[in-house]
DOGU-301319 format. One record per residue (C-alpha): residue number from 1; residue in one letter; x negated, y, z. Coordinates in pm, 1 decimal, always signed. Layout:
REM DOGU-301319
DRENLO   pos   code          u          v          w
DRENLO   NUM      A          X          Y          Z
...
This chain:
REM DOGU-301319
DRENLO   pos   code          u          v          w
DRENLO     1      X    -9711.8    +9275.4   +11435.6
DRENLO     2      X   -10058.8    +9243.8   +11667.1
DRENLO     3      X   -10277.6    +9213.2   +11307.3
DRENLO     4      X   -10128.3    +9554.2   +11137.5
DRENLO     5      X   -10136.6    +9724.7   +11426.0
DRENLO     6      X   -10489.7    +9619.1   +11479.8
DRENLO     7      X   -10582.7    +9734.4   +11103.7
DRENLO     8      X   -10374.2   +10015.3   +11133.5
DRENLO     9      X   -10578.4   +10128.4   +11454.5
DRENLO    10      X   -10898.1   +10040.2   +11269.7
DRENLO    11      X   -10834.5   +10259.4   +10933.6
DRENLO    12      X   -10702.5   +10580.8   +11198.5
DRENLO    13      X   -11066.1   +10530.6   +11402.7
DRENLO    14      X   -11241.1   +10512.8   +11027.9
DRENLO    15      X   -11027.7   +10853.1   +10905.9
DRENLO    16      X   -11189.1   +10996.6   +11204.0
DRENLO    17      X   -11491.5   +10976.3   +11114.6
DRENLO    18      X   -11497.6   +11029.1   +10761.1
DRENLO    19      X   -11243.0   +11290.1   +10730.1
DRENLO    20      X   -11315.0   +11652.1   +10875.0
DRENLO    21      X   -10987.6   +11774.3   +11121.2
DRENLO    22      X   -10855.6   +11383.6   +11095.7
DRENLO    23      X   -10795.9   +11366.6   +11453.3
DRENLO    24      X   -10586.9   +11014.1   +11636.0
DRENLO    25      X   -10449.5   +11243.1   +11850.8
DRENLO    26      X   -10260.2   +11428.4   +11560.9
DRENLO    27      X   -10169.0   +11045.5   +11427.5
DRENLO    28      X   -10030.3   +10859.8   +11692.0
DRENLO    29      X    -9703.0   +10960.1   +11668.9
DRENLO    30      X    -9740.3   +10808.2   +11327.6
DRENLO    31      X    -9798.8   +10540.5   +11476.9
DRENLO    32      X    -9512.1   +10536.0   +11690.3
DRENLO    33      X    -9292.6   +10588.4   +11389.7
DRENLO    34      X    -9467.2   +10285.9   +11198.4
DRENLO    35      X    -9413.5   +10055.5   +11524.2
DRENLO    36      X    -9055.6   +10089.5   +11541.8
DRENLO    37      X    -9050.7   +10042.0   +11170.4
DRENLO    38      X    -9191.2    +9694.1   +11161.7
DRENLO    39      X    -8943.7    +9619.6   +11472.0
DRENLO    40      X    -8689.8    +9657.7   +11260.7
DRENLO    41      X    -8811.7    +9511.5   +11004.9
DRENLO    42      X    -8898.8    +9255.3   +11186.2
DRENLO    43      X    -8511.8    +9225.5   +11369.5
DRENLO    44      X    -8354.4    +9198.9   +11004.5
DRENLO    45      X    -8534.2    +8892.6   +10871.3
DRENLO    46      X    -8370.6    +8589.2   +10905.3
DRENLO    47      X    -8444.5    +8374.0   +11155.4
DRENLO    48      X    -8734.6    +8062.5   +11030.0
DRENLO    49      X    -8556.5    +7689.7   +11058.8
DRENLO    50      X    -8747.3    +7474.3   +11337.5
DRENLO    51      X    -9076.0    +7325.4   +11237.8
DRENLO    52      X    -8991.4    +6940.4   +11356.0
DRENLO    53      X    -9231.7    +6664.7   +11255.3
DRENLO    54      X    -9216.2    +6486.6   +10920.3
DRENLO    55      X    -9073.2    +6144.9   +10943.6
């Protein structure tokens, strides 16, 4: 979850510069809303089988 929230961050800080009246503190509930989405997303997926070494 760190990496999208990371580029997520990164394209809201770029909108706010390019864009006139883009504003992060307008977004971040956004934000909030696309957090808990990848949570569950994230809740839902089946669980990976355990990575043991190849004999």
């Amino acid at each position: 979850m760190f990496p999208v929230l990371l580029i997520v961050l990164g394209i809201m800080f770029l909108l706010d510069q390019l864009v006139p009246g883009w504003g992060i503190d307008k977004t971040w509930p956004a934000l909030l809303v696309a957090i808990g989405i990848i949570k569950l997303l994230d809740v839902t997926r089946p669980p990976r089988p355990p990575q043991g070494p190849r004999v």
